[in-house]
C-alpha positions as CSV (number, residue, x, y, z in Angstrom):
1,X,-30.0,-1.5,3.3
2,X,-29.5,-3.7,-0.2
3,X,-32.2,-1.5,-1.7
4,X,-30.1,1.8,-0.8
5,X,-27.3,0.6,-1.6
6,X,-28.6,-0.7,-5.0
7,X,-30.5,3.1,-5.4
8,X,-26.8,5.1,-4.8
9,X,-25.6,3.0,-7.6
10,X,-27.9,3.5,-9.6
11,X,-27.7,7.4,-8.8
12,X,-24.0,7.3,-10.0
13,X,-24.8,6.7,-13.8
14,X,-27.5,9.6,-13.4
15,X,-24.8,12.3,-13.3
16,X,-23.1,12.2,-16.6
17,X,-19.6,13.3,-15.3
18,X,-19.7,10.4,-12.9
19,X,-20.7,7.8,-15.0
20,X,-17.9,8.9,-17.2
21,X,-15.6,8.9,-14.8
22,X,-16.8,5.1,-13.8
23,X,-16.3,4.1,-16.9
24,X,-12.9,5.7,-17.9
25,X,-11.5,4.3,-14.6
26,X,-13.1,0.5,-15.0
27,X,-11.7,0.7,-18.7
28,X,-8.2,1.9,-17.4
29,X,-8.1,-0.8,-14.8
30,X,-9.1,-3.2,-17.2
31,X,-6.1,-2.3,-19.2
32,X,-3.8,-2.4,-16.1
33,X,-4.9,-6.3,-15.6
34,X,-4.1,-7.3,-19.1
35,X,-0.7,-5.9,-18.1
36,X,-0.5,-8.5,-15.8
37,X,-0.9,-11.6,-17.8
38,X,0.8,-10.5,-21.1
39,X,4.2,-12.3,-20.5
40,X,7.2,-11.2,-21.6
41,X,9.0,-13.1,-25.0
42,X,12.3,-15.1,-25.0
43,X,10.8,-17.5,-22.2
44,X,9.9,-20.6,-21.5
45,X,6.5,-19.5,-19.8
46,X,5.1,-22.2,-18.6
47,X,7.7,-23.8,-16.6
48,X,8.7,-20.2,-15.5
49,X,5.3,-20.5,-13.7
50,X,5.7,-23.4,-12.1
51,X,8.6,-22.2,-10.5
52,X,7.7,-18.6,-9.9
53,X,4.4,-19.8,-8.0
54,X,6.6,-22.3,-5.4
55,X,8.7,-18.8,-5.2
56,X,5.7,-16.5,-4.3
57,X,3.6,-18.5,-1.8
58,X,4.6,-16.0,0.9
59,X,7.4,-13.9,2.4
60,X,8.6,-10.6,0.6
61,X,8.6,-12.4,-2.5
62,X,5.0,-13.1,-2.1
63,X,3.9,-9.5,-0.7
64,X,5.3,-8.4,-4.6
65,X,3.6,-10.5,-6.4
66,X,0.6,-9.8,-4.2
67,X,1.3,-5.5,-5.2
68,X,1.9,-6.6,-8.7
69,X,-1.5,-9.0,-9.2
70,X,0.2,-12.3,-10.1
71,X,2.0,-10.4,-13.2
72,X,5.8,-11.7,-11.1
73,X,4.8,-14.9,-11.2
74,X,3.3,-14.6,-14.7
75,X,6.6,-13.4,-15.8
76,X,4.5,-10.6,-17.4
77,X,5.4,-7.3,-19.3
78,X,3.8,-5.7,-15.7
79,X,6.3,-7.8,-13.1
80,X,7.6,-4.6,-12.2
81,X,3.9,-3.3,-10.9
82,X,4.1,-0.1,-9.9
83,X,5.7,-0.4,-6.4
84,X,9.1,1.3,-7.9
85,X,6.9,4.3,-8.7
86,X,5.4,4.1,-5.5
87,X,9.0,3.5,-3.5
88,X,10.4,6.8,-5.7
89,X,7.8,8.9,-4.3
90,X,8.3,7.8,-0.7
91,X,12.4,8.4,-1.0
92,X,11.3,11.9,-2.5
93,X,9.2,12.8,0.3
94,X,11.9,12.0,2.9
95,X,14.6,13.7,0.9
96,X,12.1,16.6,0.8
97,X,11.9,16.5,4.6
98,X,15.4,16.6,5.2
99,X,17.1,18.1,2.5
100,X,16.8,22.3,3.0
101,X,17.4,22.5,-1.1
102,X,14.0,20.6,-2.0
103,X,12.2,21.6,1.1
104,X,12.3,25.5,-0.2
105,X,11.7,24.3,-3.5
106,X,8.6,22.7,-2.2
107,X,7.6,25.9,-1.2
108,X,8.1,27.4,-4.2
109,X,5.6,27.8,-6.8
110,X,5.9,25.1,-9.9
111,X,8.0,23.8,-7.2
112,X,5.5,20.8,-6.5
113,X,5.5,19.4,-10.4
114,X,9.2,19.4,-10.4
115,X,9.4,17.5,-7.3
116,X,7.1,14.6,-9.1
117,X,9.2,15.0,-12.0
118,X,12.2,14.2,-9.9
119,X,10.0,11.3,-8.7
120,X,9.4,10.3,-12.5
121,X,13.1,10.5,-13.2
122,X,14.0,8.4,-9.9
123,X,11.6,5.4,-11.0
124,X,13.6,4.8,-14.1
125,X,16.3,4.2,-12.3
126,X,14.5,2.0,-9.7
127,X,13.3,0.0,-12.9
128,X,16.3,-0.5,-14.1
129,X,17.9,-1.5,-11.1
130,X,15.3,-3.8,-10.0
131,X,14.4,-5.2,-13.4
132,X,18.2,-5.9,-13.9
133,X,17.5,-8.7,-10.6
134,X,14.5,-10.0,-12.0
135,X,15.6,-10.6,-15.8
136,X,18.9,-12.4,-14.3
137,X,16.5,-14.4,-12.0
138,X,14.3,-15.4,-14.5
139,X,17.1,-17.2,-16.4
140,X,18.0,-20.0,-13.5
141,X,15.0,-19.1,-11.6
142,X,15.7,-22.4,-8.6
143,X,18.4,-25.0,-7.8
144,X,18.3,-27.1,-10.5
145,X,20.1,-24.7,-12.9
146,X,18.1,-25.4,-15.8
147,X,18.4,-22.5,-18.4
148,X,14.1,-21.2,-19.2
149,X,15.3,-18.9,-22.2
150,X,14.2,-19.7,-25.4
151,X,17.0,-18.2,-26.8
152,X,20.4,-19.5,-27.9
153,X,23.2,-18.7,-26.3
154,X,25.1,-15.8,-28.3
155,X,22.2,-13.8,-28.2
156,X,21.6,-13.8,-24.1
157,X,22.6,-10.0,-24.0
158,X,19.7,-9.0,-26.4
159,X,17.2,-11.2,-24.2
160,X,18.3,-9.3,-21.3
161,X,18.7,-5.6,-22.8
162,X,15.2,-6.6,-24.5
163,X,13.2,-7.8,-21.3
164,X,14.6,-4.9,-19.2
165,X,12.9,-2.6,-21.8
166,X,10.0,-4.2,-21.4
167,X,10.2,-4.2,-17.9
168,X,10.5,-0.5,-17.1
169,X,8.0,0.2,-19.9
170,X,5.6,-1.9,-18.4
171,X,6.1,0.2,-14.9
172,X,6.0,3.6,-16.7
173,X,3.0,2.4,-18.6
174,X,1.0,1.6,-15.3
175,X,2.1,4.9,-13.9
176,X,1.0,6.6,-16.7
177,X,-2.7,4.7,-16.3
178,X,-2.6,6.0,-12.4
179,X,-2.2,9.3,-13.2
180,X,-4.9,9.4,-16.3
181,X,-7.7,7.7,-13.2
182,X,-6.6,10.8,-10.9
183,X,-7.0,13.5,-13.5
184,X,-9.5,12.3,-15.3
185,X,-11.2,9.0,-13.3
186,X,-12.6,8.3,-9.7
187,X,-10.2,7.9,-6.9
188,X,-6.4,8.0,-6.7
189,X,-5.1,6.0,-9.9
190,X,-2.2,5.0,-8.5
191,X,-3.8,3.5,-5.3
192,X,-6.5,1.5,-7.4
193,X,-3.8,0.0,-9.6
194,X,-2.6,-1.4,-6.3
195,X,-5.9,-2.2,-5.1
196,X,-7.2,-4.0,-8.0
197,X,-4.3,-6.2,-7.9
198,X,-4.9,-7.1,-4.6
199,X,-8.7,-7.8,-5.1
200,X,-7.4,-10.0,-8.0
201,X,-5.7,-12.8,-6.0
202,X,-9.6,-13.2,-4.4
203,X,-11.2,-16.1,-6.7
204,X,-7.8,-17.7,-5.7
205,X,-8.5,-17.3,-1.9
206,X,-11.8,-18.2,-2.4
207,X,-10.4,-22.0,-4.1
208,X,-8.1,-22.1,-1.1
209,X,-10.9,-21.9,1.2
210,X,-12.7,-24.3,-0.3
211,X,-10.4,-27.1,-0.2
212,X,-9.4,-26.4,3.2
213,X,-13.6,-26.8,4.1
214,X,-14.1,-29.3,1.0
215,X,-11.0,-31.3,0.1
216,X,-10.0,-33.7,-2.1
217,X,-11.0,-37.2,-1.7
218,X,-8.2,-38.4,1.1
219,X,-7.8,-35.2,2.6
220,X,-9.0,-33.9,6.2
221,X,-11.8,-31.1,5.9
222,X,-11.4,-28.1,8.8
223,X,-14.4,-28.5,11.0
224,X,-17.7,-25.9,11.3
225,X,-15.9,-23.9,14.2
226,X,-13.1,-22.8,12.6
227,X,-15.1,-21.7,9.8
228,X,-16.8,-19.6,12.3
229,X,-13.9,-18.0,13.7
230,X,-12.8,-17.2,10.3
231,X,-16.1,-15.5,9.8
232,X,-16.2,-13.7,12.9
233,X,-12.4,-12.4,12.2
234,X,-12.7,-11.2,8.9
235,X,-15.7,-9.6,10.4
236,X,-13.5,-7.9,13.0
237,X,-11.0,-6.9,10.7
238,X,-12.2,-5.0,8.6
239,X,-14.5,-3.1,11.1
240,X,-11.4,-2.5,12.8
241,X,-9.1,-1.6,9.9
242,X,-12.6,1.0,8.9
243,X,-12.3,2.3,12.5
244,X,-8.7,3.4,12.6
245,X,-8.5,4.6,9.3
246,X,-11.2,7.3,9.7
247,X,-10.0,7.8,13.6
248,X,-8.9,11.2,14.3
249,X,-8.4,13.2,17.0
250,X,-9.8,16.7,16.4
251,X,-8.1,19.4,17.9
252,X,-9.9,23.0,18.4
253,X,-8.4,25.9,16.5
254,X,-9.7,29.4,17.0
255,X,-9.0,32.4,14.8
256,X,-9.2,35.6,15.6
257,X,-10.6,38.8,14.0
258,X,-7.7,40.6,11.8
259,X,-7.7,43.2,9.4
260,X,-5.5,42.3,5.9
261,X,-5.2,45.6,4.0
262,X,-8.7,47.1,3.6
263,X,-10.4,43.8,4.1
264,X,-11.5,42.6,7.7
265,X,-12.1,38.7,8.4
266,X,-14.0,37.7,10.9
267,X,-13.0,34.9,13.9
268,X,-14.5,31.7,14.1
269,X,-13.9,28.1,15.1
270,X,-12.8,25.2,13.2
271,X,-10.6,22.2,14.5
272,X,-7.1,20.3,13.0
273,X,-7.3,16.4,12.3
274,X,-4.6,14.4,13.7
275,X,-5.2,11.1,12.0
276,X,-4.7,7.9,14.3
277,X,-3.2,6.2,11.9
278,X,-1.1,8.8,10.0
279,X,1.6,6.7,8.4
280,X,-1.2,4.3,6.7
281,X,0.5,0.6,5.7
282,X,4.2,2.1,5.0
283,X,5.6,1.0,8.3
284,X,4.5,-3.2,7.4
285,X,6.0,-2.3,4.1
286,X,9.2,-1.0,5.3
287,X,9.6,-3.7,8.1
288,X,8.4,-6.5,6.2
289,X,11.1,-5.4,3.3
290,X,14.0,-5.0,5.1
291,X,13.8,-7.7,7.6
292,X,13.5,-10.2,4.3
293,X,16.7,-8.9,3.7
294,X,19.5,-10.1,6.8
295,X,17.2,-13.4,6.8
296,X,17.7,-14.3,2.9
297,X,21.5,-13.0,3.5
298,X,22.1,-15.1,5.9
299,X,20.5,-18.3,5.0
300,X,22.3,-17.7,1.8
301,X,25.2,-16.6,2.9
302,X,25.4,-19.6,5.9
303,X,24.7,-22.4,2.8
304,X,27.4,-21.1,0.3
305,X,29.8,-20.7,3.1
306,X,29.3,-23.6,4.9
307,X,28.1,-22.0,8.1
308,X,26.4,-22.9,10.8
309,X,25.6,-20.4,12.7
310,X,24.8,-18.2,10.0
311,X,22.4,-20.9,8.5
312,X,21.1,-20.9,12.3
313,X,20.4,-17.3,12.5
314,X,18.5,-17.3,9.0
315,X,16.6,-20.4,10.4
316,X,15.7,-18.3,13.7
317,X,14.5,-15.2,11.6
318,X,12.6,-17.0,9.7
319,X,8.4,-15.5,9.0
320,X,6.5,-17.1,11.7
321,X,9.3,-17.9,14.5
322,X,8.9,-15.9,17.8
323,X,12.0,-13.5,17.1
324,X,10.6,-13.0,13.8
325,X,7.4,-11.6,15.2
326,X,9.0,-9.8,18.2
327,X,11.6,-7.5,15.9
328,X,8.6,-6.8,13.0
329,X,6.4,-5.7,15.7
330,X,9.2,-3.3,17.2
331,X,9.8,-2.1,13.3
332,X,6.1,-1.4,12.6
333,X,6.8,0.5,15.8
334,X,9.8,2.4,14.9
335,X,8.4,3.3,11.3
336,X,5.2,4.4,12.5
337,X,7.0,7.1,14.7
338,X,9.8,7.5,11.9
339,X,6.9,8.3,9.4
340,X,5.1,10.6,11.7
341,X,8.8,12.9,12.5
342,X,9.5,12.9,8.8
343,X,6.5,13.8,7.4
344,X,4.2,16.1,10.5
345,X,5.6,19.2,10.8
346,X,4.2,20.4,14.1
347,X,7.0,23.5,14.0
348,X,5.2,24.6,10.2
349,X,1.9,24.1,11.2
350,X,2.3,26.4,14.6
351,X,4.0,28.7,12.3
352,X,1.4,29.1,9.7
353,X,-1.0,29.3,12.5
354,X,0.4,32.1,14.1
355,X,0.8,33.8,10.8
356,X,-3.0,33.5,10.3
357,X,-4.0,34.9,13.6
358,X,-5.0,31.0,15.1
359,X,-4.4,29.5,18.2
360,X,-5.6,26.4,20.3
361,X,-7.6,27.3,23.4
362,X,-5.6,27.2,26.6
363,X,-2.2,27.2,24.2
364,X,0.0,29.8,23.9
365,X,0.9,30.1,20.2
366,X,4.1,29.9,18.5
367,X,6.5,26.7,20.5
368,X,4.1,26.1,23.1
369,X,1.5,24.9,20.1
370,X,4.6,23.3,18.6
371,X,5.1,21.3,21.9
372,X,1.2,21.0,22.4
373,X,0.9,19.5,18.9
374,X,4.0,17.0,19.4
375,X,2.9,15.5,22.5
376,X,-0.7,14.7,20.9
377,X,0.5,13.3,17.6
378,X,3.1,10.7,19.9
379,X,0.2,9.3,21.7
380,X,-2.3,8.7,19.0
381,X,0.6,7.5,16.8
382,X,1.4,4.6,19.3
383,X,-2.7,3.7,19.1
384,X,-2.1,3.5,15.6
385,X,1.1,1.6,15.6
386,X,-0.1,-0.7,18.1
387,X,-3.4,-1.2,15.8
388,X,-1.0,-1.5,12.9
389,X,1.0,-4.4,14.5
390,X,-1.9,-6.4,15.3
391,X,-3.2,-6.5,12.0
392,X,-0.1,-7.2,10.4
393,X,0.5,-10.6,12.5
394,X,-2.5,-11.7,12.0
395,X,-2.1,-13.3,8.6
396,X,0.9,-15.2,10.1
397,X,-0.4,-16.1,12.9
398,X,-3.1,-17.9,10.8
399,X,-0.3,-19.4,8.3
400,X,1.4,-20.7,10.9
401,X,-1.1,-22.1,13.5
402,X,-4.0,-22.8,11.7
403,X,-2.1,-24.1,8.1
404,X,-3.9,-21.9,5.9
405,X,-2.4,-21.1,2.6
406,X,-0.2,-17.6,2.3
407,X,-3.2,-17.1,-0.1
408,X,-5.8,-17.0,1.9
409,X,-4.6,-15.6,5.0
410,X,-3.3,-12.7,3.4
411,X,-7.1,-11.0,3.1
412,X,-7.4,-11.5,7.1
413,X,-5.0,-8.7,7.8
414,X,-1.7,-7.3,6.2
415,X,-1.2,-4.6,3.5
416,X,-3.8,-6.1,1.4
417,X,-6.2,-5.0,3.5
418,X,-5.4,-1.7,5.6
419,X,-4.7,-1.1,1.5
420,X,-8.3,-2.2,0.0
421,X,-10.0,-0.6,2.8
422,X,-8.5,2.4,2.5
423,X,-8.9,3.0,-1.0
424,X,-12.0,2.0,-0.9
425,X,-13.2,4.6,1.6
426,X,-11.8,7.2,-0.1
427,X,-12.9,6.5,-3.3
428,X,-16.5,6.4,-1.9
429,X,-15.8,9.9,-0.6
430,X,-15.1,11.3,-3.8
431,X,-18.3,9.1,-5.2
432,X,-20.4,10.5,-2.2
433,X,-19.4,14.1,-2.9
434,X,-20.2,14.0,-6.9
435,X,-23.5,12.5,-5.6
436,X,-24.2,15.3,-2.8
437,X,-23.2,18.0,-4.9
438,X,-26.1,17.3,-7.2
439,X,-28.3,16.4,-4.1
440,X,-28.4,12.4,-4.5
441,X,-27.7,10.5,-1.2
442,X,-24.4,8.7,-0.3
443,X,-23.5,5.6,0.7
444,X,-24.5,6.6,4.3
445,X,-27.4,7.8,5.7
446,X,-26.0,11.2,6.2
447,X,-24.6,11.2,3.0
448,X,-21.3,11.5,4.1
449,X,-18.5,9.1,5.9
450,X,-17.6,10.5,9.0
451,X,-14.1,10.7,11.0
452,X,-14.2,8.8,14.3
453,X,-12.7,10.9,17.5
């Protein structure tokens, strides 16, 4: 299996356009990395790290800096990471599914690159807004109040105009790198940023691990057995996060024979994919980020106040309590199905299947598919919400019961790695179809990854 493996590889810098298109996107991601570590002037950097690493061990502070690959707490020029980009696109692609205005101009044609434009236009603004928290957070970053600016006093407006600039630049920069990896690289650029953040944080889980199995001199070592079960988890994991991401459910289509002007086409059969897991790793993002929110409010809001029962509900929705998990896994739940009725169109696709003369055996086309199409996209959308609320608990659960670092449990589960997984995969399909097209083999056997009914 090592010797195939090692043989694809090697069959990837035989075609000159993909080992071009290796190399560009390595180089690019290279570039997105020094992003991450190149801090931004005026501070005082080093006890800005100190701080900012007690501030990102976990919660929603911690998934950031885990999206942004330690540039948050590295006060870098790349803080930002690309998540505003990211959260632009996603309000654009809800607007477009509710408001009739962009909808038709989705439709339209040139309509599609002024949509992303709109996008590019809307993460600005998201810069500027969330940069404007970080830059006033950076000054008195914890309790003690101690001022981390290098910069004297009168001239606090031109720190903060200054690392704003450099703030938003640093977003639009890594933008910009995403796109050139798309066009021009392997894989979607945008994703890999991401994803190469991610893989990043590794030679730091893998020093966690080894002081929780080889400690300092004084401390407690975990015993064989629950390095086992950490094993045999990770193991499970990622089979399982593999699993549902190619999982779909494949649902016949048959056309029939129509004449279009002078020219006759022929029936046939072909099938629709309905993915299991059709809202990928948004629905952990969206629930993990706004329940962050009424817990920080109201531990904050209880202390300043004086408040008891304010400082008690902040306490109670705190990550790892019992309500804490029971209202995140009802979110993943309601933003799996929220996902699927704002982005499936069941009523367009009947449509457009009617228009081209197909219909599903034993369905009548036109609402009847509509309805058809509905009912099968609720079911496998709870498997995949379900599927989607396991794995996000997971790295809790761990942090919680078995004391393992935020660090370290975070690759057992969680966005980081429905995210790694599945930009892996689909990067090796683009790989594997540069390769079959000049008739190398894949990855696989086949030569190609399969979906999973």
């Amino acid at each position: 299996m090592l010797a195939s493996l090692y043989n694809t590889f090697g069959n990837c810098f035989k075609i000159p356009e993909l080992k071009s298109r290796i190399l560009f996107t390595a180089a690019l991601l290279a570039i997105c990395r020094v992003i991450a570590f190149i801090r931004v002037p005026g501070l005082d950097a080093e006890a800005l790290k100190t701080t900012m690493e007690k501030a990102t061990s976990g919660g929603a502070m911690g998934m950031y800096n885990l999206f942004t690959g330690g540039a948050l707490e590295h006060a870098a020029v790349g803080a930002l990471g690309i998540m505003p980009y990211i959260s632009a696109t996603i309000i654009v692609q809800l607007l477009t599914a509710v408001v009739p205005q962009l909808s038709k101009l989705a439709r339209e044609e040139g309509g599609r690159a002024k949509i992303i434009q709109y996008g590019r236009y809307l993460t600005v603004g998201l810069c500027l807004l969330q940069g404007a928290f970080i830059v006033f957070g950076w000054e008195k970053p914890d309790e003690s109040g101690k001022n981390l600016m290098l910069y004297a006093p009168e001239y606090i407006w031109w720190y903060r105009i200054q690392a704003l600039l450099v703030l938003t630049t640093g977003t639009m920069l890594l933008m910009w790198l995403g796109e050139q990896i798309t066009e021009r690289g392997i894989g979607n650029g945008v994703s890999l940023v991401i994803t190469i953040g991610i893989v990043a944080r590794l030679p730091k889980a893998v020093q966690g691990l080894q002081d929780m199995f080889f400690p300092a001199a004084g401390a407690e070592p975990k015993n064989l057995g629950h390095a086992v079960a950490l094993i045999l988890l990770l193991v499970g994991v990622i089979a399982g996060v593999i699993a549902v991401t190619q999982a779909q459910r494949k649902i016949p289509v048959q056309y029939a024979q129509r004449a279009v002007g002078r020219k006759v086409y022929s029936g046939g059969t072909s099938f629709m994919p309905l993915r299991v897991n059709y809202a990928g790793v948004m629905p952990i993002i969206f629930a993990g980020a706004i329940l962050s929110f009424p817990q920080q409010l109201a531990a904050r809001a209880g202390t300043y106040l004086d408040l008891p029962f304010l400082m008690k509900i902040g306490r109670a929705l705190t990550e790892g309590t019992f309500l804490y998990l029971f209202i995140y896994g009802l979110m993943i739940l309601f933003f799996s199905y929220f996902w699927v009725a704002t982005q499936f169109n069941e009523l367009q696709i009947a449509d457009d299947l009617k228009k081209n003369g197909g219909y599903i055996p034993g369905v009548r086309p036109g609402q009847a598919t509509s309805e058809f199409l509905h009912h099968a996209m609720t079911r496998i959308t709870l498997a995949g919400a379900l599927f989607l609320t396991v794995i996000a608990i997971i790295p809790i659960i761990l942090t919680q019961l078995m004391t393992i670092t935020p660090d370290v449990a975070q690759f057992f589960g969680g966005t980081s790695m429905l995210i790694t997984v599945g930009v892996m995969l689909d990067t090796m399909r683009q790989v594997e179809s540069h390769l079959m097209m000049r008739h190398y083999d894949g990855f696989l056997k086949k030569g190609r990854l399969r979906g999973r009914f």
